[in-house]
C-alpha positions in Angstrom: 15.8 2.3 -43.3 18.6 1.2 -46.0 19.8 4.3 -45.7 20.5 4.5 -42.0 21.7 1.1 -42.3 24.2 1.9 -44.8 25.3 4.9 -43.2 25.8 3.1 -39.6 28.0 0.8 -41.5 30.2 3.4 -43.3 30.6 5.8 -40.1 31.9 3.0 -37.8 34.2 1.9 -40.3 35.7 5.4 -40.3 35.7 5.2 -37.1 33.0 8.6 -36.8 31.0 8.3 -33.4 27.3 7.3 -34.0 24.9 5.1 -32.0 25.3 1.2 -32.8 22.7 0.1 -35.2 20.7 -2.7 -35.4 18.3 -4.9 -36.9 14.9 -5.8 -34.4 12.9 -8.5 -35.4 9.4 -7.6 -33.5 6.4 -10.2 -33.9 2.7 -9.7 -34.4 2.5 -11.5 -30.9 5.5 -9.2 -29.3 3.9 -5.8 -30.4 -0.2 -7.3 -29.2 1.5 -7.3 -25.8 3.5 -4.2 -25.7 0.8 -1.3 -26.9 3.6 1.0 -25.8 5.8 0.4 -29.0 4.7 2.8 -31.3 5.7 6.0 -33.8 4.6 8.8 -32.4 4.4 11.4 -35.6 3.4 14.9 -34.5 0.0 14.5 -32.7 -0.4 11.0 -34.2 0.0 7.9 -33.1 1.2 4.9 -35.4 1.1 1.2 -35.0 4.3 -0.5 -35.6 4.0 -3.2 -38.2 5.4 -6.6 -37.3 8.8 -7.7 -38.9 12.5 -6.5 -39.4 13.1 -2.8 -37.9 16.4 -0.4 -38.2 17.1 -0.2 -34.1 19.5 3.0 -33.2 20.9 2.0 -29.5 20.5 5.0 -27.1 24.2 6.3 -25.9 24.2 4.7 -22.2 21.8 3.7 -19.7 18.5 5.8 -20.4 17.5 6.4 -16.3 21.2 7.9 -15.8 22.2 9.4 -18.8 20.4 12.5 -20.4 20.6 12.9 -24.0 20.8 16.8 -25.7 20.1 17.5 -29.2 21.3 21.2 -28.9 24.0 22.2 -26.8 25.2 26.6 -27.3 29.0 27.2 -28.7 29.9 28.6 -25.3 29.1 24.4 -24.7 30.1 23.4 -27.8 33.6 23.9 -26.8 33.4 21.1 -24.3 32.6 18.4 -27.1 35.8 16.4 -26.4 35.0 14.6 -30.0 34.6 18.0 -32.0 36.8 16.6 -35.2 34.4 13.8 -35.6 31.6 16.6 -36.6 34.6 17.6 -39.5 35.0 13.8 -40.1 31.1 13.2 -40.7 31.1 16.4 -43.1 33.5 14.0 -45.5 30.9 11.5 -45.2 28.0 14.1 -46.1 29.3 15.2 -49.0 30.2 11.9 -50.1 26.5 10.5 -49.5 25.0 13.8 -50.9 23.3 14.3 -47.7 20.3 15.9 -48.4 19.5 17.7 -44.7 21.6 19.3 -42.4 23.9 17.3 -39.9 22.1 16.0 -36.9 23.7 15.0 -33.6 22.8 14.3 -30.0 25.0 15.1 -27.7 25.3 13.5 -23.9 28.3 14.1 -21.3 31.3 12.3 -20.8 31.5 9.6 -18.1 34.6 9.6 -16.5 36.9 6.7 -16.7 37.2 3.6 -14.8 39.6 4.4 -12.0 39.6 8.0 -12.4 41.1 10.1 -9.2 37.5 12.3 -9.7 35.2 11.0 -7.3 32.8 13.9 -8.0 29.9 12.3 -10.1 28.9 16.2 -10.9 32.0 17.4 -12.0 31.5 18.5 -15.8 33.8 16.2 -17.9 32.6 17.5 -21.1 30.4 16.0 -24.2 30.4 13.5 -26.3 28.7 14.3 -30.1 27.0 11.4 -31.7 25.9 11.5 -35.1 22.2 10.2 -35.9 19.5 10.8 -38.4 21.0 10.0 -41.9 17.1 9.1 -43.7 18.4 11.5 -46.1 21.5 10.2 -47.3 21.8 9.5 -51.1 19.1 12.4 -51.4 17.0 10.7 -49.0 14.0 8.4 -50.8 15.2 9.9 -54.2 18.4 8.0 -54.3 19.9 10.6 -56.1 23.2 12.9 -55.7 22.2 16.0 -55.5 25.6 18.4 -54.4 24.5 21.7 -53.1 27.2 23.3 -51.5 25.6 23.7 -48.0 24.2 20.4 -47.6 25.4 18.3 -44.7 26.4 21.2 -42.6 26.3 21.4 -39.3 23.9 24.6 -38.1 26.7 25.7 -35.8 29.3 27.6 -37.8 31.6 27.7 -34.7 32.3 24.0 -35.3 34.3 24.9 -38.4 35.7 28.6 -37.2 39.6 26.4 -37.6 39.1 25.0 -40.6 41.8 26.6 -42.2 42.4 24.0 -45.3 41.7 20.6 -46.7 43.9 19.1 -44.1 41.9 19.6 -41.4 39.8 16.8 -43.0 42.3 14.5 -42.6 42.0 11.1 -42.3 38.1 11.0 -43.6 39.7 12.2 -46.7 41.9 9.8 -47.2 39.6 6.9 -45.8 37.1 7.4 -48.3 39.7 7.5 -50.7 40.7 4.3 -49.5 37.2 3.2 -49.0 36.8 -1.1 -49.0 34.1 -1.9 -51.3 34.0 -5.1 -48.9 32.4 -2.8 -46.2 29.4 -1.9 -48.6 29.2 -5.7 -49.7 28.9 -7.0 -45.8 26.4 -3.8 -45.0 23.9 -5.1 -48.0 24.2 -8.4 -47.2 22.5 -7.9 -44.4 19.9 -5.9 -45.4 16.1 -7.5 -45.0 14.8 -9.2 -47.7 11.8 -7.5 -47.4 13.0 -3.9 -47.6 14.9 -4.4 -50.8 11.5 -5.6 -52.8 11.9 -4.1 -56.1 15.0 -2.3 -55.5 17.8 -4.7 -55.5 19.2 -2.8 -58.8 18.3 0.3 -57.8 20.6 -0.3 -54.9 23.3 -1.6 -56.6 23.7 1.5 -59.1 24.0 3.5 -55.9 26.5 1.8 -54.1 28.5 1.4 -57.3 28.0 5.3 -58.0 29.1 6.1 -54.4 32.9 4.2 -55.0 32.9 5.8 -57.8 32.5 9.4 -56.5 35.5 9.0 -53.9 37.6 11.6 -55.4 34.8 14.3 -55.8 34.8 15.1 -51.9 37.3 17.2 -51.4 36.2 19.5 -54.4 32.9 19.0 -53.0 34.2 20.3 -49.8 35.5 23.3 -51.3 32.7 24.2 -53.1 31.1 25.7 -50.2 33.3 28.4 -49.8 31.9 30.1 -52.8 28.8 30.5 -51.0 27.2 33.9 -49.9 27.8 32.5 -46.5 31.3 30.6 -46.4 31.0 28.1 -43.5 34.7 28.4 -43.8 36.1 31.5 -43.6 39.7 30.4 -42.2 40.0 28.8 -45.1 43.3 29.3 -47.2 42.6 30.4 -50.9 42.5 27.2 -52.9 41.6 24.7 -50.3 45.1 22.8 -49.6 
């Protein structure tokens, strides 16, 4: 749950599309009366202990709005926020994401006073990017830099990637990075989920500042792979 809080925090301040997060306070007398608030994990079913929660807000009104978490490159195309899946690789690799990117996807409501009175008309997809558990190598807090972690499973996402540019302004931002941003993001962290680890999280907030300039040779790095997730890339990564 640190994690995802953390990670909310950093992604809106680089202004990377994600769900709002926040914290849900749920008592022993709210969840006796609601026996339909539980984790369901594969075939089991898992009470939800009482106190402070990490809440992820779903994209729009749930009875209107349907929410994909796979959409095919033909479809992929019609992500009207493509670049922000290039901005969240910056923050990956900075993180030491330990999984693969994950994103939902749901379509783009038109805007208030558009001339398209057609609700059905396709106005593309907006990407949203969610599950970040494994941040800071997950429980491990650790940085582990394999060169294909944090990718996206759809190569066509980066087929015009052609340098280190293309990363722009993520690179730059974390360069930049306010270490106020990760000060405000702790501070609000539970008491209770930081038993035992206030120093452990401290060493990792101070060891992700200092690894700001690593990303874009991090970045690089993956080009050297057997599979290049690159391949428009120009020899030596500017």
């Amino acid at each position: 749950m640190i994690n995802e809080w953390i990670s909310s925090a950093v992604l809106c301040h680089l202004q990377i599309s994600t769900p709002r997060a926040e914290l849900v306070n749920l008592s022993g007398e709210f969840l006796s009366h609601e026996p339909d608030v539980y984790i369901q994990l594969g075939s089991r079913r898992l009470e939800v202990q009482p106190g402070w929660h990490f809440g992820s807000r779903y994209p729009g009104d749930p009875s209107k709005m349907m929410v994909y978490d796979f959409l095919p490159d033909t479809m992929l195309e019609r992500v009207v926020n493509k670049n922000d899946l290039l901005g969240v690789l910056v923050f990956d690799k900075w993180a030491a994401n330990g999984d693969a990117r994950q994103a939902i996807f749901c379509r783009k409501e038109p805007q208030q006073g558009s001339v398209f009175a057609d609700t059905s008309r396709d106005y593309g997809f907006v990407a949203h990017m969610i599950d970040h558990g494994y941040m800071f190598g997950g429980p491990y807090w650790s940085f582990g830099d394999s060169p294909l972690q944090g990718l996206y499973f759809r190569p066509t996402i980066y087929k015009n990637v052609r340098s280190l540019n293309d990363f722009q302004p993520w690179l730059d931002a974390v360069l930049c990075f306010s270490e106020e941003v990760l000060d405000e993001a702790r501070k609000q962290i539970p008491p209770e989920w930081l038993i035992g680890e206030q120093s452990a999280l401290d060493a990792l907030l101070a060891k992700l500042m200092s690894r700001r300039r690593r990303v874009p040779e991090l970045i690089w790095e993956a080009t050297r792979c057997s599979v290049n997730p690159f391949p428009s890339m120009a020899a030596g990564g500017g």
